[in-house]
N, C-alpha and C positions, 0 to 999 in steps of 0.2 A: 416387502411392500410397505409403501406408507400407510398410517392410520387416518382412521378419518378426523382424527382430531391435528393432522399436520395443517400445520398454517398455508393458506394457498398461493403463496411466493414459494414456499419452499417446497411444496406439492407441484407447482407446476417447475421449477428447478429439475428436482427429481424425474420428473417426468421427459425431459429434455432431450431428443436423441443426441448420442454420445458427442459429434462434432460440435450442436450447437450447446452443449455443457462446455465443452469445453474451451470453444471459443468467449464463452461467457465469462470461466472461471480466469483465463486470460489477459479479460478486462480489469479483472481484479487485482492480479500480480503475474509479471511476464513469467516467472519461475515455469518453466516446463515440468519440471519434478512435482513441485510443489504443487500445478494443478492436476498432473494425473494421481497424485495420491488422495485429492479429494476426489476426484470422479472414480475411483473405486470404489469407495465408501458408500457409495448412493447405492439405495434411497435414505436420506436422512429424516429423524422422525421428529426431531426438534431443531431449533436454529442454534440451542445449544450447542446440540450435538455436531452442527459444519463447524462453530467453531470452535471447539476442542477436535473436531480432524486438523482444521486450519493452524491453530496452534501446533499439535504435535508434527503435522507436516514441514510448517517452519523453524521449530527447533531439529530435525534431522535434515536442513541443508547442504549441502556444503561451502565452501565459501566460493567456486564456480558456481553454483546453485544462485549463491545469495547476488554475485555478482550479474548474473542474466536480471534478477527482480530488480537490481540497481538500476540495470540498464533500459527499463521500462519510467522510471519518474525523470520528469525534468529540474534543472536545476531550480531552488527556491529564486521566485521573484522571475521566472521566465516560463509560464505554462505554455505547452504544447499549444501552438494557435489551432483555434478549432476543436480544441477537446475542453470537453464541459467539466471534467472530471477532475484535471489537475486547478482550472482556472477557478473550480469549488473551494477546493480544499488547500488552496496558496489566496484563498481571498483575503486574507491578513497583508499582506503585500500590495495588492491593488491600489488600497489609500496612500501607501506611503509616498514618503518625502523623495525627491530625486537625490539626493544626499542619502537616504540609507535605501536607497533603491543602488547605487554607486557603492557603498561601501556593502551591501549586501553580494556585488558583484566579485568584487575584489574579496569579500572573506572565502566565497564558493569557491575562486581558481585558486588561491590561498588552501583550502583543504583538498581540492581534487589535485593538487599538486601532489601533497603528503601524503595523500590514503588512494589515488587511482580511481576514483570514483566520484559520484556529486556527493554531495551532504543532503543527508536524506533524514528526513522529521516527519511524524503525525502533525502537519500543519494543521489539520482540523481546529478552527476556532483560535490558534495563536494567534497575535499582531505580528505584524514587521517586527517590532523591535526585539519579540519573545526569540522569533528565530533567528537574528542575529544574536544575538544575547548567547542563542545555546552554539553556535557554530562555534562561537568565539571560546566557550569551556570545551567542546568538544577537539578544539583542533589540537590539543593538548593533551589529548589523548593515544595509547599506544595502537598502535593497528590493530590488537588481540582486542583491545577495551573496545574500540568502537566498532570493531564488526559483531559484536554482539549487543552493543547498543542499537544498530543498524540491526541487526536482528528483530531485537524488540520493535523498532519503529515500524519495521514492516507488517510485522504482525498487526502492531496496533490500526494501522492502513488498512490491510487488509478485510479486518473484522469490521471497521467502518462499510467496506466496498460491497462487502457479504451481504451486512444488514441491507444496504440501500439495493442491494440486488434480489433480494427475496421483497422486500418491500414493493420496489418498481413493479413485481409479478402481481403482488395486491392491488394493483391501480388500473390493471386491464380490466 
């Protein structure tokens, strides 16, 4: 059971019947595994506490695992039309120039070519330039290095997606 001192995003999380937990936690990261290993967990008694589930659930993915979560973000510099979510946290891109909105294009097929996947960042609060910036060191990297760079990013996503989801539950 939760305590009464759970914060009430994450009290009413907890309280969630199982489908709409987990269609929630979904929102978060496409990972299938990755959200049924937190809706085990529940009831969580702190927001800490989801994210060190969410943590250690993302460090025991697999790279099939990791690859479903991939398959959920759209490339930088092209949010999902009609989702508030990607077009938040790619806001760094929005302003940009047509010229690094172009080479921003060209670096994505450039690494989805070599690694099978988009090029995926905690855009959160980057510019354009920051995430091109890192594709450009990352495509240099060997498939073993950036699927667990790609690890960490997801995580870092995710624990954004958590907060604003227990948060969102405080605003009703």
């Amino acid at each position: 059971m939760t305590s009464s001192t759970t914060p009430g995003g994450l009290a009413h999380f907890n309280a969630l019947e199982e489908r709409a937990a987990l269609a929630a936690l979904h929102e978060v990261c496409a990972s299938t595994v990755w959200a049924g290993r937190l809706l085990v967990r529940r009831p969580y008694e702190a927001v800490d506490d989801l994210f060190a589930a969410s943590d250690a659930a993302m460090a025991g993915l697999t790279s099939t695992d990791l690859a479903e979560a991939m398959a959920g973000h759209p490339p930088i510099g092209r949010p999902k039309p009609g989702d508030p979510t990607s077009s938040r946290e790619q806001r760094g891109m929005a302003g940009a120039s047509e010229e690094l909105k172009a080479e921003m294009l060209e670096l994505n097929l450039a690494y989805q070519e070599k690694f099978g996947h988009v090029f995926l960042i905690c855009a959160t609060g980057l510019t354009g330039e920051q995430m091109r910036d890192a594709v450009k060191v990352r495509i240099g990297n060997s498939p073993e290095q950036e699927r667990e760079i790609v690890r960490t990013e997801l995580g870092k996503i995710n624990r954004i997606r958590l907060a604003r989801l227990v948060e969102e539950q405080d605003d009703d």
